[in-house]
Backbone bond lengths (Angstrom), bond angles and torsions (degrees), N, CA, C in turn:
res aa  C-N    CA-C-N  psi(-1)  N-CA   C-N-CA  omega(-1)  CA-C   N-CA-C  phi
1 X - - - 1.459 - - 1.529 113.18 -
2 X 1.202 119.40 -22.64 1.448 124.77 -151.29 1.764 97.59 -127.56
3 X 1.015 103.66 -9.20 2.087 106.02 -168.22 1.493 94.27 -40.10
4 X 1.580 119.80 -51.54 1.722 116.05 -118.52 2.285 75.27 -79.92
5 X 1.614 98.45 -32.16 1.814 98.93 -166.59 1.753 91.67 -55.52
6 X 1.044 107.68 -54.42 1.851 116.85 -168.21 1.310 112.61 -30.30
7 X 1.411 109.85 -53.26 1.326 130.89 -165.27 1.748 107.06 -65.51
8 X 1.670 98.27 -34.02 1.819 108.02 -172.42 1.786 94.03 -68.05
9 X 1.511 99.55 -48.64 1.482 121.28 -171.85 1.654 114.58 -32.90
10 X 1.613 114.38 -36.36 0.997 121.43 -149.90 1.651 95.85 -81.84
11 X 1.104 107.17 -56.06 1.773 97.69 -177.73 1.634 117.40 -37.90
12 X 1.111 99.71 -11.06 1.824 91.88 -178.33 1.456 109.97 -115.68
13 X 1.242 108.42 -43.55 1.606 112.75 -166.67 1.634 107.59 -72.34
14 X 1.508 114.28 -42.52 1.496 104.77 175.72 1.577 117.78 -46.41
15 X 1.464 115.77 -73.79 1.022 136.21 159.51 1.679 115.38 -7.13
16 X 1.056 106.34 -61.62 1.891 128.02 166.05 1.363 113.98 -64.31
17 X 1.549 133.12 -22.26 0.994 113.46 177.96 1.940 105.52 -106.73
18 X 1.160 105.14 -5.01 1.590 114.74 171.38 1.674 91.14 -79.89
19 X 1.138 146.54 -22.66 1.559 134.45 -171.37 1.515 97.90 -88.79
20 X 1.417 121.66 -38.76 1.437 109.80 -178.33 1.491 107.07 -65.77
21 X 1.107 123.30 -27.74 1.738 116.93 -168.90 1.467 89.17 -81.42
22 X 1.020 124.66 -19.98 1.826 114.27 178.11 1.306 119.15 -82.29
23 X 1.400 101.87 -26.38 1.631 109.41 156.66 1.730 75.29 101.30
24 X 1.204 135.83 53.03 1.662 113.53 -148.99 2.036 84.82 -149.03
25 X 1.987 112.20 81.40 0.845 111.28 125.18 1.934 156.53 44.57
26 X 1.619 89.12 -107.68 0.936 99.37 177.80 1.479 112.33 -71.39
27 X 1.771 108.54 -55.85 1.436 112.23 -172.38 1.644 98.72 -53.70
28 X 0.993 130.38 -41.11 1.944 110.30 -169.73 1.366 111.98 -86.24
29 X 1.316 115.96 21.46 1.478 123.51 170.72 1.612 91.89 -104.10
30 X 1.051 121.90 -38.16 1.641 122.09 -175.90 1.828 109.87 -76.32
31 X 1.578 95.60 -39.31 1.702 79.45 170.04 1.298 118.19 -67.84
32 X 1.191 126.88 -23.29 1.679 126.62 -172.34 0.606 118.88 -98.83
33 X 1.764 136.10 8.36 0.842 145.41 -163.88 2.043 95.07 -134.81
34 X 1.054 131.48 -17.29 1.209 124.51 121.68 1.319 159.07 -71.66
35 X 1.317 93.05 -7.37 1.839 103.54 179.82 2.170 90.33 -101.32
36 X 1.207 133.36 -9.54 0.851 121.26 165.89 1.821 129.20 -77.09
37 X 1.716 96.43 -45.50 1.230 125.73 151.00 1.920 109.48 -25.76
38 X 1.347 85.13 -74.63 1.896 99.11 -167.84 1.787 94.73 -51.70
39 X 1.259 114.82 -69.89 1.230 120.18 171.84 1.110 147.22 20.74
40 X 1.864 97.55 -80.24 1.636 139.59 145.16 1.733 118.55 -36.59
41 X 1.410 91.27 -46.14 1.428 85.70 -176.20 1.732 122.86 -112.02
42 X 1.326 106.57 9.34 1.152 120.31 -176.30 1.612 104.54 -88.04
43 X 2.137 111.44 148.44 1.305 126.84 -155.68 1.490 107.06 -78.98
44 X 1.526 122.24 32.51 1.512 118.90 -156.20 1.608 113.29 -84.26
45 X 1.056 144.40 155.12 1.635 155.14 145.97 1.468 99.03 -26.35
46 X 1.283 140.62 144.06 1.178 140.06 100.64 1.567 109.26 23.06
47 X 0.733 112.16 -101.58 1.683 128.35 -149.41 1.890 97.71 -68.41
48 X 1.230 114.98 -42.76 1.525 116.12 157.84 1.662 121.92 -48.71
49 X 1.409 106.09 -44.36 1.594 128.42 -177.15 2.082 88.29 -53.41
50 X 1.591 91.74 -72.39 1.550 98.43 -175.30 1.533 117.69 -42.78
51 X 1.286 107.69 -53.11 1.790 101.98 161.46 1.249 144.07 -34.04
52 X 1.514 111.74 -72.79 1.360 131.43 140.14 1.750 113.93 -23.01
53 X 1.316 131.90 -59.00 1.141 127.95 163.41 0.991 133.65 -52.65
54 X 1.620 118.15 -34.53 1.399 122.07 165.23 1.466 114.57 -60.38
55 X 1.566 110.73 -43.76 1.758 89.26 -170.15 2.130 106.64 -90.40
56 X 1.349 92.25 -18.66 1.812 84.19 158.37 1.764 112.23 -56.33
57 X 0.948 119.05 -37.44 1.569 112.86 -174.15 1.817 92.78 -73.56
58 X 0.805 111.81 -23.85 2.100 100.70 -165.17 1.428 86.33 -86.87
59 X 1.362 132.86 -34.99 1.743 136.12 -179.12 1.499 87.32 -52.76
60 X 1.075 110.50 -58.75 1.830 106.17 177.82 0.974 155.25 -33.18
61 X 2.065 91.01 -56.36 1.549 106.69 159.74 1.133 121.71 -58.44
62 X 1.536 112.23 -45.73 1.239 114.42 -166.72 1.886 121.29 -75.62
63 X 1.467 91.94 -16.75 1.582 86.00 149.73 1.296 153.16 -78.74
64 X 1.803 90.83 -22.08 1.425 98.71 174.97 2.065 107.90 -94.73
65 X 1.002 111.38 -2.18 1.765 122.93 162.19 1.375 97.12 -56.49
66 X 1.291 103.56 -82.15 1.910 124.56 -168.72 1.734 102.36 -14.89
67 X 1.899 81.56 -80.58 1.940 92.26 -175.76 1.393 100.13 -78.40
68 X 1.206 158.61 46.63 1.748 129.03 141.05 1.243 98.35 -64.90
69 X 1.265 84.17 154.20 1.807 109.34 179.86 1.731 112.41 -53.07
70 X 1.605 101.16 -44.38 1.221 88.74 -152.42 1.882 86.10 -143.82
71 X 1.672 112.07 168.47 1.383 118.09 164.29 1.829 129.86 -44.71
72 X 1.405 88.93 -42.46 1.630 99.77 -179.04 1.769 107.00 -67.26
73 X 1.203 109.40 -38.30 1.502 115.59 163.46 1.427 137.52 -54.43
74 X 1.695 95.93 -30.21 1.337 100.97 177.48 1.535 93.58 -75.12
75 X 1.195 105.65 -85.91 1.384 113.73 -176.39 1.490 116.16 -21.85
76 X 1.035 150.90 -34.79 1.508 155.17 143.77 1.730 99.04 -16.72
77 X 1.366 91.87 -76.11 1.661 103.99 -152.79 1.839 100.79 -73.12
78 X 1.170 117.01 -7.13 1.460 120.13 176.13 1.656 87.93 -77.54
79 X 1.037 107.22 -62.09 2.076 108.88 -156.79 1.908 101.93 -56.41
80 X 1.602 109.63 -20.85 1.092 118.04 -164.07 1.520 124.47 -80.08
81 X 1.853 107.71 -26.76 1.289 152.10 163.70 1.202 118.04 -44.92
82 X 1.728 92.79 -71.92 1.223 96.35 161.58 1.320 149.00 -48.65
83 X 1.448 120.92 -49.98 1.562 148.33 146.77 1.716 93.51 -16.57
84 X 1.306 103.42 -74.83 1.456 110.73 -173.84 2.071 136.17 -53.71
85 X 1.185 101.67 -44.99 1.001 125.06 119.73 1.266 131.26 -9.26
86 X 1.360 132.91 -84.62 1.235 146.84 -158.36 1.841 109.88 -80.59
87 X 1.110 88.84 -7.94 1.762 103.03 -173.20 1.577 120.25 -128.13
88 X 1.455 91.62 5.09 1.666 93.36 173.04 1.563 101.77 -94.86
89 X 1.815 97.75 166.30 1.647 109.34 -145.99 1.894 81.65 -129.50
90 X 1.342 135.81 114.62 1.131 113.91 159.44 1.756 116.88 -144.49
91 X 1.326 107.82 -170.79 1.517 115.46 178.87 1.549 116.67 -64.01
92 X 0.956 112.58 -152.37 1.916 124.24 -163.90 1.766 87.92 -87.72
93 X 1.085 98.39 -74.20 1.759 96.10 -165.74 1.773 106.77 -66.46
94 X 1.270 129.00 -42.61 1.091 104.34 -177.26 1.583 112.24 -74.73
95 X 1.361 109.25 2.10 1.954 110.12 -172.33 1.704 85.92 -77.85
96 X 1.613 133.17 -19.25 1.170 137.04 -166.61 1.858 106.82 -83.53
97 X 1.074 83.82 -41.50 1.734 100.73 -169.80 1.407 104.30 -76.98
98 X 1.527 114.66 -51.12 1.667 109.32 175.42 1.531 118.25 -72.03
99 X 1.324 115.68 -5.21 1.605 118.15 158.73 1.282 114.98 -79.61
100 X 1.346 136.41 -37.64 1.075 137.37 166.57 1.267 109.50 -47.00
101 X 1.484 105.83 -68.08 1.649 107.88 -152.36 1.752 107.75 -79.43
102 X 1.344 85.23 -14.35 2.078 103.62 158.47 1.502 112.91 -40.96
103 X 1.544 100.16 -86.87 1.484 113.31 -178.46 1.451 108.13 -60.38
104 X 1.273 133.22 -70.41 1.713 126.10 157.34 1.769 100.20 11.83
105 X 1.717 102.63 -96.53 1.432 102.59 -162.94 1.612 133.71 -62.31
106 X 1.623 88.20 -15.06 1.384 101.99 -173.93 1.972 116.44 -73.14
107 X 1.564 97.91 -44.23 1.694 114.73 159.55 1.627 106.14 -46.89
108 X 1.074 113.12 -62.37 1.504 120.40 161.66 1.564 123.86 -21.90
109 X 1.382 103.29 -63.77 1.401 99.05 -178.52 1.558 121.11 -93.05
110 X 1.591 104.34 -5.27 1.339 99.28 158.62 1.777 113.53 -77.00
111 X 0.841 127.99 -44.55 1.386 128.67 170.04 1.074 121.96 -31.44
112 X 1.920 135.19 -56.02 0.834 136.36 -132.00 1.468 101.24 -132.52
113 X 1.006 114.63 -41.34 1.641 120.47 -177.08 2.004 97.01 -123.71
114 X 1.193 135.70 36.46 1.501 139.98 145.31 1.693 101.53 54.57
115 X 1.384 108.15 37.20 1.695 107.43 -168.76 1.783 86.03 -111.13
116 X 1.505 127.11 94.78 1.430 151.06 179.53 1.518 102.42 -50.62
117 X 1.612 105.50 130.67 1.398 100.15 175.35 2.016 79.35 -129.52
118 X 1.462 125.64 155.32 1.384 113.20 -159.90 1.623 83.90 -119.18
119 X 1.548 116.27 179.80 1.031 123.38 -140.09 1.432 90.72 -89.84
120 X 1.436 140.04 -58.28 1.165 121.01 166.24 1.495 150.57 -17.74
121 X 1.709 96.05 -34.82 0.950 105.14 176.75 1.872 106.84 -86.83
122 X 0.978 113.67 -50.79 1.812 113.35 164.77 1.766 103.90 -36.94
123 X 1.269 125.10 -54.67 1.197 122.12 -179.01 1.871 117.90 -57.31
124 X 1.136 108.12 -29.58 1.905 121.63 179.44 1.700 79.75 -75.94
125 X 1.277 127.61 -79.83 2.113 125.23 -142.64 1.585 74.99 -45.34
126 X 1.423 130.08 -62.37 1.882 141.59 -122.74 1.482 73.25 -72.18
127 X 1.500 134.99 -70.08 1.286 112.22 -152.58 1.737 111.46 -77.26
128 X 1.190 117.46 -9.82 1.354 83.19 179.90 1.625 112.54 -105.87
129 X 1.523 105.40 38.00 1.620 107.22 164.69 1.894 110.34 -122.03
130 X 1.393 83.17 118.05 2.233 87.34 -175.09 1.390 89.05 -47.38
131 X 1.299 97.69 154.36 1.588 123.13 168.82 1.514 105.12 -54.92
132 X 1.548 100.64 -45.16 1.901 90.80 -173.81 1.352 126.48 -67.60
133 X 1.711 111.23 -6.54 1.101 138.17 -169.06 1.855 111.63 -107.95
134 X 1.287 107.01 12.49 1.575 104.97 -179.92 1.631 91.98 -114.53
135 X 1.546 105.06 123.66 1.379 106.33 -176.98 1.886 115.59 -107.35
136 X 0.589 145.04 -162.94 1.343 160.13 167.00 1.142 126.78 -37.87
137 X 1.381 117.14 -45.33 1.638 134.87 160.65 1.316 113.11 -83.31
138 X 0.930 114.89 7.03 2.072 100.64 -171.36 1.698 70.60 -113.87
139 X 1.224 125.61 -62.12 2.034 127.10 -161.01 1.652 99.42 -53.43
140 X 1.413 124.44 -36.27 1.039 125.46 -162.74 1.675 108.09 -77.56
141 X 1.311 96.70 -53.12 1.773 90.44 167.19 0.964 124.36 -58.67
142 X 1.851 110.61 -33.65 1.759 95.90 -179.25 0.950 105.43 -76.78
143 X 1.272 144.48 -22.45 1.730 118.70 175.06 1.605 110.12 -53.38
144 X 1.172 128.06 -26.02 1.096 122.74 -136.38 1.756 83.54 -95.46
145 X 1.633 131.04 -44.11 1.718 130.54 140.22 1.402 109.30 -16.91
146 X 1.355 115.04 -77.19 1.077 104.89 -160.16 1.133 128.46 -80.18
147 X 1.550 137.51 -1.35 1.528 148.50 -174.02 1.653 68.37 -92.23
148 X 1.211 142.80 -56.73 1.588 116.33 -157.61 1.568 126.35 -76.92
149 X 1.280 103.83 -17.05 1.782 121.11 173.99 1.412 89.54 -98.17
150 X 0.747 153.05 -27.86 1.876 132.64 -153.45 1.137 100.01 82.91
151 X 0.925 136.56 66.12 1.656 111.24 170.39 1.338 108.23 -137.62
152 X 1.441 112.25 95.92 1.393 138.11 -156.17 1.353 93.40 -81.72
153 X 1.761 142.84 -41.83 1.315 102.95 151.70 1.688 165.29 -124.11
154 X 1.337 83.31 46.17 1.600 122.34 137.53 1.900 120.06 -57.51
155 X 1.333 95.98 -35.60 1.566 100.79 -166.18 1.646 103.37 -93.14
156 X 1.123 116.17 -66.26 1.543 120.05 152.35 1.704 121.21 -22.52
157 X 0.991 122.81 -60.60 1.515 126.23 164.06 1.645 114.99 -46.98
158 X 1.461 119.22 -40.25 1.246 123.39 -176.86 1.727 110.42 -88.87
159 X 1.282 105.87 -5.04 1.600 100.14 -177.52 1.942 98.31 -109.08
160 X 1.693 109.03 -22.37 1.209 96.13 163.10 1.567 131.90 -57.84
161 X 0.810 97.06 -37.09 1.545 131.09 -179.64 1.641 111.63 -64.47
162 X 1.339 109.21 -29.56 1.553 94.31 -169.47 2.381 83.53 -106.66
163 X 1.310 94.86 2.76 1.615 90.70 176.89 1.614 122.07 -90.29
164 X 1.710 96.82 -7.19 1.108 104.05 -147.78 1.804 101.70 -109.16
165 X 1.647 110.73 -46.72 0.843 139.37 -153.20 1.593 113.84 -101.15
166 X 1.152 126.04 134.75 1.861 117.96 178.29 1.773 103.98 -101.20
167 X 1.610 107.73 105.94 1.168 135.14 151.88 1.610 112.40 -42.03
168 X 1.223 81.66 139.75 2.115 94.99 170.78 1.306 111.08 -92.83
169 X 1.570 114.56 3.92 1.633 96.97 -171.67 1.446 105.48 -153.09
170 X 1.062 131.19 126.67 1.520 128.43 152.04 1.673 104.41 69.80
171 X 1.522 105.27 25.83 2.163 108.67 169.88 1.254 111.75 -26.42
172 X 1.453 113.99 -71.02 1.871 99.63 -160.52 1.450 105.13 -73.25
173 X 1.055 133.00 -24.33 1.771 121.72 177.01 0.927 114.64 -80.50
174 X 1.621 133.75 -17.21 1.705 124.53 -167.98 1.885 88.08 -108.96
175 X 1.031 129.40 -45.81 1.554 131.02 155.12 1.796 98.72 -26.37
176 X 0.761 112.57 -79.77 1.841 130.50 -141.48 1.724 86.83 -75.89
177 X 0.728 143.99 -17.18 2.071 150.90 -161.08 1.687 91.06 -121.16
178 X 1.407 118.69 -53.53 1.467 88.64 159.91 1.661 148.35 -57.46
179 X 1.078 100.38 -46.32 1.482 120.89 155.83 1.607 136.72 -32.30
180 X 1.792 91.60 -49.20 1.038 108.97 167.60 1.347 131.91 -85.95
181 X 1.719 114.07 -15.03 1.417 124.02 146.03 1.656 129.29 -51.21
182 X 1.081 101.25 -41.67 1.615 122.57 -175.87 1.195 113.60 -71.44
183 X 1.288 109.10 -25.07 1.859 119.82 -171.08 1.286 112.82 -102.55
184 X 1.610 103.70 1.44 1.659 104.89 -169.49 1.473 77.30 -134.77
185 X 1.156 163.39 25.26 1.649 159.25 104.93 2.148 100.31 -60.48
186 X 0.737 133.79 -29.73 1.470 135.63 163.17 1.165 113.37 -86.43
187 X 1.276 134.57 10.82 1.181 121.87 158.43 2.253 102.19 71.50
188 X 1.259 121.83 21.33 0.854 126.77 -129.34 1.284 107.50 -140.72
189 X 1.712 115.90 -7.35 1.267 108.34 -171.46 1.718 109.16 -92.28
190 X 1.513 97.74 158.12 1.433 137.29 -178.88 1.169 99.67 -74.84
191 X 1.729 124.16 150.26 0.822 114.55 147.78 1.359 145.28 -82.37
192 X 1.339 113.62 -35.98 1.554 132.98 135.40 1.348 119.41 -19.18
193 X 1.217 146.00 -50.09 1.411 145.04 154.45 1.230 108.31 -60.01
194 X 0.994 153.06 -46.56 1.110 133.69 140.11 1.468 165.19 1.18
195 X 1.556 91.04 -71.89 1.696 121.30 141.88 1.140 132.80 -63.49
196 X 1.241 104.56 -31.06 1.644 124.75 165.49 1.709 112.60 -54.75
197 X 1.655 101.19 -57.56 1.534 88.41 -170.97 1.620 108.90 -82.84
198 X 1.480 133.42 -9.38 1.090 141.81 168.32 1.778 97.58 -51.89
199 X 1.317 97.11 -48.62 2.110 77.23 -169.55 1.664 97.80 -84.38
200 X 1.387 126.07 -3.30 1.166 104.38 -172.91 1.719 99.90 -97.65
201 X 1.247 130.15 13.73 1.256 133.84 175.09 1.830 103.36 -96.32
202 X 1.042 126.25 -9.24 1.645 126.94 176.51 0.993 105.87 -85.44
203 X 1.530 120.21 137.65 1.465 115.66 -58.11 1.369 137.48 -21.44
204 X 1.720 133.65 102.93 1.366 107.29 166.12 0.945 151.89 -44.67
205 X 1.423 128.00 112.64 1.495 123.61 164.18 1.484 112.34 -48.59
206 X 1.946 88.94 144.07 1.727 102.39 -176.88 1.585 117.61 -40.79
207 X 1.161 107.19 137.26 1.634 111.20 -165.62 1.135 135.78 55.13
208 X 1.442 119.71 16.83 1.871 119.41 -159.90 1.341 74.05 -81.98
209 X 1.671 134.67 -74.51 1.302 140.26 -145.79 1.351 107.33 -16.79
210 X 1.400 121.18 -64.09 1.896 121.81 -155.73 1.862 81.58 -83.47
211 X 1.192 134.14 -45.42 1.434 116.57 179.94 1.551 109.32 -50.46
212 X 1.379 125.42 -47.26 1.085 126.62 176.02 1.596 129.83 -35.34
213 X 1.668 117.13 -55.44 1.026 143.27 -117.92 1.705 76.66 -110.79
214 X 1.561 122.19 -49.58 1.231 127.56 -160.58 1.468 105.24 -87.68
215 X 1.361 129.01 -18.11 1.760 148.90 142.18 1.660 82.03 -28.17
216 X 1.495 106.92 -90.82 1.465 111.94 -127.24 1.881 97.90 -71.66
217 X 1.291 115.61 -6.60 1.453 112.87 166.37 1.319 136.21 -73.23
218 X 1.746 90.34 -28.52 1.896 105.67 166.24 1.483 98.22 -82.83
219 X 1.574 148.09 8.55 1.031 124.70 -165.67 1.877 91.29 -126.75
220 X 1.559 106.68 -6.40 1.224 105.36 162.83 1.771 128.59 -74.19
221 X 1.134 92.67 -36.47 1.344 121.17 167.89 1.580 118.83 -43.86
222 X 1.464 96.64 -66.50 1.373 115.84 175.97 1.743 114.74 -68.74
223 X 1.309 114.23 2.71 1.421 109.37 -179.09 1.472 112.31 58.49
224 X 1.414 110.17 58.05 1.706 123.32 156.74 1.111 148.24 -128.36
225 X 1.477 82.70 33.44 1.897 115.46 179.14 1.652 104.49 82.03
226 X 1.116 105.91 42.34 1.918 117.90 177.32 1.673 93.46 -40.74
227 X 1.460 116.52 -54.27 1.277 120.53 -171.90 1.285 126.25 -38.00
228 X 1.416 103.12 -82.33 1.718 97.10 157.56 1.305 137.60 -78.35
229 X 1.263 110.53 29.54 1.661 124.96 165.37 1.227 95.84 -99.34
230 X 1.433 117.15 -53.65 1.826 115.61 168.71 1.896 95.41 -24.77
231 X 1.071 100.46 -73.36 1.579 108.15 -125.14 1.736 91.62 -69.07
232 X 1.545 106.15 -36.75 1.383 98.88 178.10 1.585 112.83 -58.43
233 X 1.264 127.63 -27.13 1.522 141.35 174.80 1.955 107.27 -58.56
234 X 1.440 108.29 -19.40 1.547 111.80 -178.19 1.449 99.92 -77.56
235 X 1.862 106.20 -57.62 0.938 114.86 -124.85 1.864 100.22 -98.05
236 X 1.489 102.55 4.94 1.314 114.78 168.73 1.483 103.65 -103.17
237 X 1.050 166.19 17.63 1.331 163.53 -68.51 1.251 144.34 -92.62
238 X 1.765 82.22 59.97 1.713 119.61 178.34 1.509 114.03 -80.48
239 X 1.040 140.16 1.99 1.167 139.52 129.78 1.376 131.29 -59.03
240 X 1.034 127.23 -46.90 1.401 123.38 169.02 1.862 109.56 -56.33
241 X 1.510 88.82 -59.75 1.392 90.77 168.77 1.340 136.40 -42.94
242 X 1.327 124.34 -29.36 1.482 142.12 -163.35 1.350 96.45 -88.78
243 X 1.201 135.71 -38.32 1.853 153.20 152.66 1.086 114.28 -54.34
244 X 1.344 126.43 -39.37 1.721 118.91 171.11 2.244 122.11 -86.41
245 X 1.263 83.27 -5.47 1.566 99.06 -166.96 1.537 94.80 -110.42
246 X 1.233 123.01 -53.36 1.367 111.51 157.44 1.245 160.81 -2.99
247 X 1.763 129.88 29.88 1.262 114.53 -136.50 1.608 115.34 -105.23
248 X 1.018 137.63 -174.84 1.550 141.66 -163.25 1.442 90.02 -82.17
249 X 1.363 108.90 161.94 1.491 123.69 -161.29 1.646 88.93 -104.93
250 X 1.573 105.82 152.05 1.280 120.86 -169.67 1.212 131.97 -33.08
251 X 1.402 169.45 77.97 1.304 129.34 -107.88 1.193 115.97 114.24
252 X 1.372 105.84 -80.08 1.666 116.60 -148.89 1.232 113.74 114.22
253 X 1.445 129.25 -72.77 1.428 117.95 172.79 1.114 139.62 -25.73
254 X 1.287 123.63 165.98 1.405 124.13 161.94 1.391 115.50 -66.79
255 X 1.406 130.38 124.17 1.170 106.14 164.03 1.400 127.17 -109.21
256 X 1.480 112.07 157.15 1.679 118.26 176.69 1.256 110.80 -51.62
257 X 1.631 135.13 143.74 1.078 126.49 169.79 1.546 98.72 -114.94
258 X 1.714 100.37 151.77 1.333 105.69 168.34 1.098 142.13 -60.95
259 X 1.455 161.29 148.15 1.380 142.35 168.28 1.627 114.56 -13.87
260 X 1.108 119.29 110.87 1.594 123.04 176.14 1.764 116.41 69.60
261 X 1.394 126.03 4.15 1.287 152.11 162.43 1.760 92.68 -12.73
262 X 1.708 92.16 -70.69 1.715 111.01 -165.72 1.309 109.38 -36.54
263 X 1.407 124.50 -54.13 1.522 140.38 -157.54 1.763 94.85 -66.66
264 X 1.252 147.64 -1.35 1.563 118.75 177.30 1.341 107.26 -166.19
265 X 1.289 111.97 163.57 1.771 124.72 -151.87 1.150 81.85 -120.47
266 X 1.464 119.81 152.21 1.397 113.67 128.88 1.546 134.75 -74.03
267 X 1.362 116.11 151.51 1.529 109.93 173.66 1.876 89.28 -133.26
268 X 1.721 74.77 145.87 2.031 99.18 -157.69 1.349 94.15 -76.01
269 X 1.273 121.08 132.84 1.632 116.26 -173.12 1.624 100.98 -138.25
């Protein structure tokens, strides 16, 4: 339903999500600040317009997530999303697009700031987005749900998907980290896959480090050479990293984690 918007989508949003891995500001103020531009003046429907607007507003959130100052900030503007979100009223295609970018942020903020969205509700966003219409970022977060609930098929669906489908961003690492989620919910992982996505994380992407680090501990467990996945994790220096990226949960407190919470990081996509 939504391909032909995706396709418009792409001139801005790729572009925008290569500035967040640069840590780069200015440039993702300029992509969003052109795909809003284009927007305005572009020949679209109503109800396309509303679409398009919906995921320009998530280009938004997710910029102002990235740069907050601090954890308690993020977490603010996640709970705030939602709220927003939850009360918008729209047409056929954007009712498609705000399910997407629904479940998208919502996996998101369970990941990262421990704010639970339950499986039912993942099952309502999942069905009302066509398969041809679940892109890269909505599969990518849900793995990141489902490596933390177990929910192998939730997880399976998201590794079909990255087998099936050609990604706009970062293929062999978001491919190769799915895989390796799936194989360590089967009790099943390699060690070689493993090591594999360890060198394909150098340079780390924002936040992989502590996702990384807590990977290769369930894969110690499981007897898949944790050891020298450890050590390759030193000696690339994602440990340090995983300690500086690391930050206290919203609050201050400790917080409770959900069933299987421990097992996965988010990485900002």
């Amino acid at each position: 339903m939504i391909q032909h918007l995706d396709n418009w989508l792409a001139q801005y949003r790729t572009p925008f999500w290569e500035a967040i891995y640069l840590d780069n500001n200015a440039a993702c103020q300029a992509s969003l600040q052109q795909a809003r531009d284009a927007l305005a003046n572009a020949p679209f429907s109503e109800d396309e317009r509303q679409a398009l607007g919906v995921y320009v507003d998530f280009m938004q959130y997710q910029l102002k997530h990235y740069f907050a100052a601090n954890a308690m900030q993020r977490a603010e503007l996640a709970r705030g999303q939602i709220v927003s979100i939850s009360m918008a009223s729209r047409g056929p295609l954007a009712t498609v697009m705000e399910a997407r970018c629904s479940l998208t942020q919502r996996c998101w903020a369970h990941a990262m700031h421990g704010i639970g969205i339950p499986r039912g509700h993942v099952d309502r966003f999942f069905g009302q987005v066509p398969e041809e219409d679940r892109d890269h970022q909505l599969m990518n977060y849900l793995s990141f749900w489902a490596f933390a609930m177990r929910d192998l098929d939730y997880m399976e669906q998201s590794y079909r998907y990255f087998l099936l489908v050609p990604v706009e961003f970062m293929v062999d690492f978001s491919r190769q980290r799915v895989k390796v989620m799936q194989a360590a919910l089967r009790l099943e992982l390699e060690r070689h896959d493993l090591l594999r996505l360890i060198e394909l994380m150098h340079p780390p992407p924002t936040d992989a480090a502590p996702y990384a680090c807590r990977l290769v501990r369930e894969a110690a467990a499981a007897g898949a050479g944790g050891k020298e996945a450890d050590q390759r994790i030193n000696d690339r220096g994602l440990r340090a990293e995983a300690q500086r990226t690391a930050g206290p949960p919203a609050g201050g407190a400790a917080a409770q984690p959900e069933p299987g919470e421990d097992l996965a990081e988010l990485l900002v996509e």
